[in-house]
C-alpha positions as CSV (number, residue, x, y, z in Angstrom):
1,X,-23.8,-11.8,103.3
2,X,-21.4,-10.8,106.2
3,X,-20.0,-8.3,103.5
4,X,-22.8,-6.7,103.0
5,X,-23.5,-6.4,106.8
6,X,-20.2,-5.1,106.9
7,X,-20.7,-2.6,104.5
8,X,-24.3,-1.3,105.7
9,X,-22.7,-0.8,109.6
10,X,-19.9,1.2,107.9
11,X,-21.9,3.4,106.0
12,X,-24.1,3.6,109.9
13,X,-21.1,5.0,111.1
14,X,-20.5,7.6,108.4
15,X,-24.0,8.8,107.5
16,X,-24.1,9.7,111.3
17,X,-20.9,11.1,111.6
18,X,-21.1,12.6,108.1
19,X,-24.6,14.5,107.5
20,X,-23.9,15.6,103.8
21,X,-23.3,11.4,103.2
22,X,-26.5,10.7,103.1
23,X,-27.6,12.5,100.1
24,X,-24.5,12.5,98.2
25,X,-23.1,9.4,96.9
26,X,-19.7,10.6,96.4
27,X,-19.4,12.1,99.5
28,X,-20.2,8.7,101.2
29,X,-17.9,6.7,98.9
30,X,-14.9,9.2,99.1
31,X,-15.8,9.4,103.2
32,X,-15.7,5.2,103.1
33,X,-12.7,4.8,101.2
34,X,-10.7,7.0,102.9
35,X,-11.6,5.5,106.2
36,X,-11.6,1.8,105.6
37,X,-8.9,1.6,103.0
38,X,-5.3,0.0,104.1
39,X,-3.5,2.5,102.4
40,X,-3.3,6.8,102.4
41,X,-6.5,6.4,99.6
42,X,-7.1,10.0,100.4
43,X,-3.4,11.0,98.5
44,X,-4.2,9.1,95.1
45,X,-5.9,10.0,92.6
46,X,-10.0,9.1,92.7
47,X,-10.2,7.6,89.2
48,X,-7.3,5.4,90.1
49,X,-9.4,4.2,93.7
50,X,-12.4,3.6,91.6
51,X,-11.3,1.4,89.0
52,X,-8.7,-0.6,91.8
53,X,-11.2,-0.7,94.7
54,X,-11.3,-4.4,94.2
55,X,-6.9,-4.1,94.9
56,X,-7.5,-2.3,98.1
57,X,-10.3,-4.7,99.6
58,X,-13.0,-1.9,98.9
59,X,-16.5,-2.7,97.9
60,X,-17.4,-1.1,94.7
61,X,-19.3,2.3,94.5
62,X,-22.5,0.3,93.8
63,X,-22.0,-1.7,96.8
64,X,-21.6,1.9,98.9
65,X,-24.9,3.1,97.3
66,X,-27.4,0.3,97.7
67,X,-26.1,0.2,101.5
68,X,-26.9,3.5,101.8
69,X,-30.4,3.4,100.5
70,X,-30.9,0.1,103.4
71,X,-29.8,1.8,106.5
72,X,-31.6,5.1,105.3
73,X,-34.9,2.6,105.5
74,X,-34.0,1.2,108.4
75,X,-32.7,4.7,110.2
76,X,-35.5,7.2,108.4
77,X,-33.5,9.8,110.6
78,X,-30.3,9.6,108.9
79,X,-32.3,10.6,105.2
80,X,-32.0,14.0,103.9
81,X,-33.9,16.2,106.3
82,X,-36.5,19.0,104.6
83,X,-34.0,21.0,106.4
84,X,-31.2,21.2,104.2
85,X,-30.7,23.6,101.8
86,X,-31.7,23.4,98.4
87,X,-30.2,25.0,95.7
88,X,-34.0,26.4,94.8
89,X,-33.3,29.7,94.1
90,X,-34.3,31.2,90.5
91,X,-32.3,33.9,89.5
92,X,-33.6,36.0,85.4
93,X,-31.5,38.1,84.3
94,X,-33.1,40.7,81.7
95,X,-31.3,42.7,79.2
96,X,-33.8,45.8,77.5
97,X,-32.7,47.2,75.1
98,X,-29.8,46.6,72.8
């Protein structure tokens, strides 16, 4: 349990820090890995961090995720604000003729 609390104060710290973390998932992950990891995680490859979190004492993406979704109930400020853009834009493109 003092993992977890661990984890959800961590993820505190870069959702506000961090505004795009708190509606992307890999943003927050790459953001937390790079920040709490003993090592330069940052210069190695991401499919190598991923499947050797557990090596570096990292919690697993999973573990990143569901914390977010807890402090995001707990901090309603720190979800994704109506304010952000959307990709919402349609764009048709017509050919007449042959």
């Amino acid at each position: 349990m003092n993992q977890t609390t661990t984890v959800e104060s961590r993820v505190l710290e870069i959702m506000r820090n961090c505004p795009r973390s708190r509606y992307d998932d890999m943003a927050l992950a790459t953001q937390y890995y790079c920040r709490y990891g003993h090592r330069k995680i940052g210069e190695l490859p991401f499919g190598y961090v991923m499947f050797n979190y557990k090596r570096f004492g990292l919690p697993c993406f999973e573990t990143i995720r569901r914390a977010r979704q807890r402090v995001q109930s707990l901090f309603p400020e720190l979800s994704r604000s109506a304010s952000e853009p959307e990709n919402t834009e349609l764009i048709l493109m017509l050919q007449i003729g042959g």
